[in-house]
C-alpha positions as CSV (number, residue, x, y, z in Angstrom):
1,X,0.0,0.0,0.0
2,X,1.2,3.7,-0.6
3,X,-0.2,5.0,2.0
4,X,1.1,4.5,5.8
5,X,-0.9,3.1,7.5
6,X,-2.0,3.6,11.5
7,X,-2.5,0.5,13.7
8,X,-5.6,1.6,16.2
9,X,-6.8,-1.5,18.8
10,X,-9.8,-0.7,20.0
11,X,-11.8,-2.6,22.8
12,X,-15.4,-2.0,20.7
13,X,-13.8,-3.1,17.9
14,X,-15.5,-6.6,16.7
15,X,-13.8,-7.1,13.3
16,X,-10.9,-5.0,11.2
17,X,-12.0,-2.6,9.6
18,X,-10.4,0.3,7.3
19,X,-11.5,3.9,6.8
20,X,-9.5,6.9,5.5
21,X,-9.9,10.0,7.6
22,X,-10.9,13.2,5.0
23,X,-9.8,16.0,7.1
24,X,-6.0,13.9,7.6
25,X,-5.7,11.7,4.7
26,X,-4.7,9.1,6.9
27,X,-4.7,5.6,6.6
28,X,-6.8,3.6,9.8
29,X,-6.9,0.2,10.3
30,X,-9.1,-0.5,13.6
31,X,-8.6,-3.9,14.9
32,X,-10.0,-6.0,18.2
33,X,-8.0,-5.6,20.7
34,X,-6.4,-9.3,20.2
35,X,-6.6,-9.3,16.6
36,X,-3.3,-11.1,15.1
37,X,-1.5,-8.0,13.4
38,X,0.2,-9.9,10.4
39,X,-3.0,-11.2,9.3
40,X,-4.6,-7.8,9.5
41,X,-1.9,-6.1,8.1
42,X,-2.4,-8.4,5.0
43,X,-5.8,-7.9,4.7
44,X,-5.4,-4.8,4.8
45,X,-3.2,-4.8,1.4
46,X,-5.4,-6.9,-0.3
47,X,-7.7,-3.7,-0.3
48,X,-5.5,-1.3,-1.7
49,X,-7.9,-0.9,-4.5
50,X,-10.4,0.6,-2.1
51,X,-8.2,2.7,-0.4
52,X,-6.7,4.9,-3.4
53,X,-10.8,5.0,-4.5
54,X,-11.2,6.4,-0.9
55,X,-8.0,8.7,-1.3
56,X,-8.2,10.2,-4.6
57,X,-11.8,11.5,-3.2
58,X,-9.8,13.6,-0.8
59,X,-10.1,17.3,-0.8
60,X,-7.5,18.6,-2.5
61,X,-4.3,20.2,-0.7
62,X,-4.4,24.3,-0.8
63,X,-1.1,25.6,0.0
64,X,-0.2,29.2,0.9
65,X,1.4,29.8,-1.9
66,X,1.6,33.2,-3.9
67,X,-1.5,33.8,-5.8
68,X,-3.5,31.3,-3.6
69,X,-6.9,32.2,-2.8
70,X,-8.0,32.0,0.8
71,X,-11.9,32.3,1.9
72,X,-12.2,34.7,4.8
73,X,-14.8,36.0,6.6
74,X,-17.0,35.4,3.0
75,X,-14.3,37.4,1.2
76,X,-11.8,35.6,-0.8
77,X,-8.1,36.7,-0.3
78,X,-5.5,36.4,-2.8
79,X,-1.7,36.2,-1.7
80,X,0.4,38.9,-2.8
81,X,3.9,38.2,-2.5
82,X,7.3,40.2,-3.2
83,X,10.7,39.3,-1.6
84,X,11.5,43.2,-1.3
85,X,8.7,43.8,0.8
86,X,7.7,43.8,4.4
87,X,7.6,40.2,6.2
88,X,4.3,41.4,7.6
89,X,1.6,40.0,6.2
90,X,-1.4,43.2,6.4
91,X,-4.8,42.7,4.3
92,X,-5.2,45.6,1.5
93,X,-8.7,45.0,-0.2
94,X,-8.9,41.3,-1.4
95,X,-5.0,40.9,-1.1
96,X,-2.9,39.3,1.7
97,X,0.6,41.5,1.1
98,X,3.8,39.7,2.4
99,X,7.2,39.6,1.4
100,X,10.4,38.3,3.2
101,X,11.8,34.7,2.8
102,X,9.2,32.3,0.1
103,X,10.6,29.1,2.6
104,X,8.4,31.4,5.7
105,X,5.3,32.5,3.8
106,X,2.9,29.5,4.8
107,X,4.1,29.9,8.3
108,X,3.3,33.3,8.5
109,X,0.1,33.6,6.4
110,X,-1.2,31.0,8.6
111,X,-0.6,33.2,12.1
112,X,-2.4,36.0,10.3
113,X,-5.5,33.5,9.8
114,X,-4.8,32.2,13.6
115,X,-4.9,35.9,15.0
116,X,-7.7,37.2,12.5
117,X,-9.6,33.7,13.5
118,X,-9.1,34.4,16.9
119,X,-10.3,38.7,16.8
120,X,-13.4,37.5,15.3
121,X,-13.9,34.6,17.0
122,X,-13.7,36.5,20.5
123,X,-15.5,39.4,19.6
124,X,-18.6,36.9,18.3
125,X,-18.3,35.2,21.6
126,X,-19.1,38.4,23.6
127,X,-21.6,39.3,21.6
128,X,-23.8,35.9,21.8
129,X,-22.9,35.5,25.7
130,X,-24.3,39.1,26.2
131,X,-27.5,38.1,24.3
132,X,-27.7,34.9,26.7
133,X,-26.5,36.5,29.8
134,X,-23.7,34.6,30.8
135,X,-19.7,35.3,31.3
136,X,-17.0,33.3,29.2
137,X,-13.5,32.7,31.2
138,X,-11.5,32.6,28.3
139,X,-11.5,32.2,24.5
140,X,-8.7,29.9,22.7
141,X,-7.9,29.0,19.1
142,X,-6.5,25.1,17.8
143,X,-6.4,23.4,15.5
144,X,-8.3,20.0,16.3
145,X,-9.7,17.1,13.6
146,X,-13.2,16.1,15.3
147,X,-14.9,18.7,16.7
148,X,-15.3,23.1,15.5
149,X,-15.5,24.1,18.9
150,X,-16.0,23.0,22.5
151,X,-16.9,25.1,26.0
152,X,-15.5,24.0,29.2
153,X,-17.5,23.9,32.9
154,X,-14.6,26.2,33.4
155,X,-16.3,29.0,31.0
156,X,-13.2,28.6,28.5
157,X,-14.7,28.4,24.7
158,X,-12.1,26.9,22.2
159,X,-12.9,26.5,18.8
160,X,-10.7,25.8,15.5
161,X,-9.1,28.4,13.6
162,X,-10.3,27.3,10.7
163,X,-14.0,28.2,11.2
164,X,-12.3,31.5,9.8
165,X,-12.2,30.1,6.5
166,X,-16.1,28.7,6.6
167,X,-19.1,31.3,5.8
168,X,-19.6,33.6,8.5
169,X,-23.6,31.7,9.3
170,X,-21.1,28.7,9.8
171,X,-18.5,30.4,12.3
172,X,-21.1,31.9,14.3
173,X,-23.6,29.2,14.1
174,X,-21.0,27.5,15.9
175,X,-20.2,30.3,18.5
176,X,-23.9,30.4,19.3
177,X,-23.7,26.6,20.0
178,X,-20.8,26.7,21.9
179,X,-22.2,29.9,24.0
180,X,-25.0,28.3,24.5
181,X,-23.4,25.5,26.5
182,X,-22.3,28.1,29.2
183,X,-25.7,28.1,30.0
184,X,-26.7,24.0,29.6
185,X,-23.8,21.8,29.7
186,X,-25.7,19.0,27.5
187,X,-27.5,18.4,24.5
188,X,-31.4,18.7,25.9
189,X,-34.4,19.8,24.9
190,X,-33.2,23.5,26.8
191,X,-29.8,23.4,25.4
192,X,-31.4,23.3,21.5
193,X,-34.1,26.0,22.8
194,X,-31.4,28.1,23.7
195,X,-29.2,27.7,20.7
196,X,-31.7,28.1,18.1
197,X,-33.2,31.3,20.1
198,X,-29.6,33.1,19.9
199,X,-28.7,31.4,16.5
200,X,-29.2,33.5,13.4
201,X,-30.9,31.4,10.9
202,X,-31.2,27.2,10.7
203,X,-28.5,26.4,12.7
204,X,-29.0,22.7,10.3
205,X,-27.5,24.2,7.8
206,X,-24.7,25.3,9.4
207,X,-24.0,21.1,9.7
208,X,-25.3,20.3,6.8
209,X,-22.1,22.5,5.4
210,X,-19.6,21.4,7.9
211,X,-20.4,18.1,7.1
212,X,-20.3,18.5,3.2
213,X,-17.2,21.2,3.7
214,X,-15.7,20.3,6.6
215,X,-13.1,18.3,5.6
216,X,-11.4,20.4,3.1
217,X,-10.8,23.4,5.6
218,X,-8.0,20.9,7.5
219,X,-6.9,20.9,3.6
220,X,-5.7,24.7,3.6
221,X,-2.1,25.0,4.7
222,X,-1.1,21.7,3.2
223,X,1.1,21.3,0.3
224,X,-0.3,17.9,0.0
Protein backbone atom coordinates (compact mmCIF):
# COMPACT_ATOMS: atom_id res chain seq x y z
CA UNK A 1 0.00 0.00 0.00
CA UNK A 2 1.20 3.68 -0.59
CA UNK A 3 -0.16 5.05 2.03
CA UNK A 4 1.09 4.47 5.81
CA UNK A 5 -0.95 3.10 7.49
CA UNK A 6 -1.95 3.65 11.50
CA UNK A 7 -2.53 0.49 13.69
CA UNK A 8 -5.56 1.62 16.18
CA UNK A 9 -6.83 -1.52 18.81
CA UNK A 10 -9.78 -0.75 19.97
CA UNK A 11 -11.81 -2.57 22.76
CA UNK A 12 -15.37 -2.05 20.68
CA UNK A 13 -13.80 -3.09 17.92
CA UNK A 14 -15.52 -6.62 16.74
CA UNK A 15 -13.75 -7.07 13.33
CA UNK A 16 -10.94 -5.03 11.20
CA UNK A 17 -12.01 -2.59 9.56
CA UNK A 18 -10.37 0.28 7.26
CA UNK A 19 -11.47 3.87 6.80
CA UNK A 20 -9.48 6.87 5.46
CA UNK A 21 -9.86 9.97 7.63
CA UNK A 22 -10.88 13.17 5.05
CA UNK A 23 -9.78 15.96 7.13
CA UNK A 24 -6.04 13.92 7.56
CA UNK A 25 -5.67 11.67 4.67
CA UNK A 26 -4.70 9.14 6.87
CA UNK A 27 -4.71 5.57 6.56
CA UNK A 28 -6.78 3.62 9.80
CA UNK A 29 -6.86 0.16 10.31
CA UNK A 30 -9.08 -0.51 13.57
CA UNK A 31 -8.58 -3.89 14.88
CA UNK A 32 -9.98 -5.97 18.25
CA UNK A 33 -7.98 -5.61 20.73
CA UNK A 34 -6.41 -9.30 20.21
CA UNK A 35 -6.62 -9.31 16.59
CA UNK A 36 -3.29 -11.05 15.06
CA UNK A 37 -1.46 -7.97 13.39
CA UNK A 38 0.23 -9.85 10.42
CA UNK A 39 -2.98 -11.17 9.29
CA UNK A 40 -4.61 -7.76 9.47
CA UNK A 41 -1.86 -6.07 8.13
CA UNK A 42 -2.43 -8.38 4.97
CA UNK A 43 -5.84 -7.91 4.72
CA UNK A 44 -5.40 -4.78 4.76
CA UNK A 45 -3.16 -4.85 1.38
CA UNK A 46 -5.42 -6.91 -0.31
CA UNK A 47 -7.74 -3.68 -0.26
CA UNK A 48 -5.52 -1.25 -1.67
CA UNK A 49 -7.95 -0.91 -4.53
CA UNK A 50 -10.42 0.57 -2.08
CA UNK A 51 -8.19 2.72 -0.43
CA UNK A 52 -6.71 4.93 -3.42
CA UNK A 53 -10.76 4.99 -4.52
CA UNK A 54 -11.17 6.40 -0.93
CA UNK A 55 -7.97 8.66 -1.30
CA UNK A 56 -8.25 10.20 -4.61
CA UNK A 57 -11.78 11.50 -3.18
CA UNK A 58 -9.84 13.62 -0.82
CA UNK A 59 -10.06 17.31 -0.83
CA UNK A 60 -7.50 18.57 -2.47
CA UNK A 61 -4.27 20.20 -0.68
CA UNK A 62 -4.42 24.30 -0.84
CA UNK A 63 -1.13 25.63 0.00
CA UNK A 64 -0.23 29.18 0.87
CA UNK A 65 1.43 29.75 -1.94
CA UNK A 66 1.60 33.16 -3.88
CA UNK A 67 -1.52 33.81 -5.85
CA UNK A 68 -3.47 31.30 -3.57
CA UNK A 69 -6.89 32.15 -2.83
CA UNK A 70 -7.96 31.97 0.83
CA UNK A 71 -11.92 32.29 1.87
CA UNK A 72 -12.16 34.70 4.79
CA UNK A 73 -14.83 35.97 6.55
CA UNK A 74 -17.02 35.42 3.04
CA UNK A 75 -14.35 37.40 1.17
CA UNK A 76 -11.79 35.58 -0.81
CA UNK A 77 -8.06 36.75 -0.26
CA UNK A 78 -5.50 36.41 -2.77
CA UNK A 79 -1.74 36.16 -1.71
CA UNK A 80 0.39 38.87 -2.83
CA UNK A 81 3.91 38.20 -2.48
CA UNK A 82 7.29 40.22 -3.16
CA UNK A 83 10.73 39.29 -1.63
CA UNK A 84 11.47 43.20 -1.28
CA UNK A 85 8.68 43.78 0.77
CA UNK A 86 7.69 43.81 4.40
CA UNK A 87 7.59 40.18 6.16
CA UNK A 88 4.31 41.43 7.64
CA UNK A 89 1.64 40.03 6.24
CA UNK A 90 -1.37 43.25 6.39
CA UNK A 91 -4.85 42.74 4.27
CA UNK A 92 -5.22 45.65 1.46
CA UNK A 93 -8.71 45.03 -0.24
CA UNK A 94 -8.88 41.31 -1.41
CA UNK A 95 -5.04 40.87 -1.10
CA UNK A 96 -2.93 39.32 1.70
CA UNK A 97 0.57 41.52 1.05
CA UNK A 98 3.82 39.70 2.38
CA UNK A 99 7.18 39.57 1.40
CA UNK A 100 10.36 38.29 3.16
CA UNK A 101 11.78 34.73 2.82
CA UNK A 102 9.24 32.35 0.12
CA UNK A 103 10.58 29.12 2.56
CA UNK A 104 8.37 31.44 5.68
CA UNK A 105 5.28 32.48 3.80
CA UNK A 106 2.87 29.52 4.78
CA UNK A 107 4.08 29.88 8.31
CA UNK A 108 3.30 33.34 8.45
CA UNK A 109 0.07 33.56 6.36
CA UNK A 110 -1.16 30.98 8.64
CA UNK A 111 -0.64 33.22 12.10
CA UNK A 112 -2.37 36.00 10.25
CA UNK A 113 -5.52 33.52 9.78
CA UNK A 114 -4.79 32.24 13.59
CA UNK A 115 -4.95 35.88 15.03
CA UNK A 116 -7.75 37.16 12.48
CA UNK A 117 -9.58 33.74 13.52
CA UNK A 118 -9.09 34.45 16.90
CA UNK A 119 -10.25 38.74 16.82
CA UNK A 120 -13.42 37.49 15.35
CA UNK A 121 -13.92 34.63 17.04
CA UNK A 122 -13.68 36.51 20.46
CA UNK A 123 -15.45 39.38 19.62
CA UNK A 124 -18.56 36.90 18.30
CA UNK A 125 -18.26 35.20 21.61
CA UNK A 126 -19.08 38.35 23.58
CA UNK A 127 -21.57 39.33 21.62
CA UNK A 128 -23.76 35.89 21.84
CA UNK A 129 -22.93 35.48 25.73
CA UNK A 130 -24.28 39.13 26.16
CA UNK A 131 -27.46 38.14 24.34
CA UNK A 132 -27.65 34.95 26.73
CA UNK A 133 -26.48 36.49 29.81
CA UNK A 134 -23.71 34.64 30.75
CA UNK A 135 -19.73 35.26 31.31
CA UNK A 136 -17.03 33.33 29.17
CA UNK A 137 -13.53 32.71 31.23
CA UNK A 138 -11.46 32.58 28.27
CA UNK A 139 -11.52 32.23 24.48
CA UNK A 140 -8.73 29.94 22.71
CA UNK A 141 -7.90 29.04 19.12
CA UNK A 142 -6.46 25.12 17.82
CA UNK A 143 -6.41 23.37 15.45
CA UNK A 144 -8.28 19.98 16.32
CA UNK A 145 -9.74 17.08 13.60
CA UNK A 146 -13.22 16.14 15.31
CA UNK A 147 -14.89 18.73 16.75
CA UNK A 148 -15.33 23.06 15.46
CA UNK A 149 -15.51 24.11 18.94
CA UNK A 150 -16.03 23.01 22.54
CA UNK A 151 -16.89 25.12 25.97
CA UNK A 152 -15.53 24.02 29.15
CA UNK A 153 -17.48 23.86 32.87
CA UNK A 154 -14.63 26.18 33.44
CA UNK A 155 -16.28 29.04 31.00
CA UNK A 156 -13.21 28.61 28.53
CA UNK A 157 -14.68 28.42 24.71
CA UNK A 158 -12.10 26.89 22.25
CA UNK A 159 -12.88 26.54 18.80
CA UNK A 160 -10.68 25.84 15.45
CA UNK A 161 -9.14 28.45 13.65
CA UNK A 162 -10.30 27.34 10.73
CA UNK A 163 -13.98 28.18 11.16
CA UNK A 164 -12.31 31.51 9.81
CA UNK A 165 -12.22 30.14 6.52
CA UNK A 166 -16.07 28.66 6.60
CA UNK A 167 -19.12 31.30 5.84
CA UNK A 168 -19.60 33.65 8.47
CA UNK A 169 -23.62 31.70 9.33
CA UNK A 170 -21.08 28.65 9.80
CA UNK A 171 -18.45 30.35 12.31
CA UNK A 172 -21.12 31.92 14.32
CA UNK A 173 -23.60 29.21 14.14
CA UNK A 174 -20.95 27.51 15.87
CA UNK A 175 -20.22 30.27 18.46
CA UNK A 176 -23.92 30.36 19.35
CA UNK A 177 -23.66 26.56 19.98
CA UNK A 178 -20.80 26.67 21.87
CA UNK A 179 -22.21 29.89 24.03
CA UNK A 180 -24.98 28.33 24.48
CA UNK A 181 -23.44 25.54 26.50
CA UNK A 182 -22.30 28.10 29.16
CA UNK A 183 -25.66 28.09 30.01
CA UNK A 184 -26.68 24.04 29.63
CA UNK A 185 -23.83 21.84 29.74
CA UNK A 186 -25.71 19.00 27.48
CA UNK A 187 -27.53 18.43 24.53
CA UNK A 188 -31.38 18.68 25.88
CA UNK A 189 -34.43 19.78 24.89
CA UNK A 190 -33.18 23.54 26.82
CA UNK A 191 -29.84 23.36 25.42
CA UNK A 192 -31.41 23.30 21.46
CA UNK A 193 -34.08 26.01 22.82
CA UNK A 194 -31.44 28.14 23.66
CA UNK A 195 -29.25 27.67 20.67
CA UNK A 196 -31.71 28.06 18.13
CA UNK A 197 -33.16 31.30 20.05
CA UNK A 198 -29.65 33.07 19.92
CA UNK A 199 -28.71 31.41 16.49
CA UNK A 200 -29.18 33.47 13.35
CA UNK A 201 -30.88 31.41 10.86
CA UNK A 202 -31.16 27.20 10.70
CA UNK A 203 -28.50 26.43 12.75
CA UNK A 204 -28.99 22.67 10.26
CA UNK A 205 -27.50 24.22 7.81
CA UNK A 206 -24.65 25.26 9.38
CA UNK A 207 -23.98 21.11 9.70
CA UNK A 208 -25.27 20.35 6.82
CA UNK A 209 -22.14 22.46 5.43
CA UNK A 210 -19.60 21.43 7.92
CA UNK A 211 -20.40 18.09 7.06
CA UNK A 212 -20.34 18.53 3.20
CA UNK A 213 -17.20 21.18 3.72
CA UNK A 214 -15.73 20.28 6.65
CA UNK A 215 -13.07 18.28 5.62
CA UNK A 216 -11.42 20.37 3.10
CA UNK A 217 -10.84 23.43 5.56
CA UNK A 218 -7.98 20.89 7.47
CA UNK A 219 -6.88 20.87 3.65
CA UNK A 220 -5.75 24.75 3.62
CA UNK A 221 -2.13 25.03 4.66
CA UNK A 222 -1.13 21.73 3.23
CA UNK A 223 1.13 21.28 0.26
CA UNK A 224 -0.34 17.86 0.00
Amino acid sequence: MTAPVEVVRNARARRAKLSVDPASGRVRLTLPPRAPLKEALRWAEEQRGWVEAQRAKLPRARPFVPGAEIPVDDATLTIDWHADTSRRVMRDGALLRCGGSLDGLSRRIELWLKREALRILSAETAEFAARAGVGVTRVAIGDPRARWGSCASTGVIRYSWRLILAPAFVRRSTVAHEVAHRVHMHHGPEFHALADALTEGDPAASRAWLRANGAALHWFGRVS
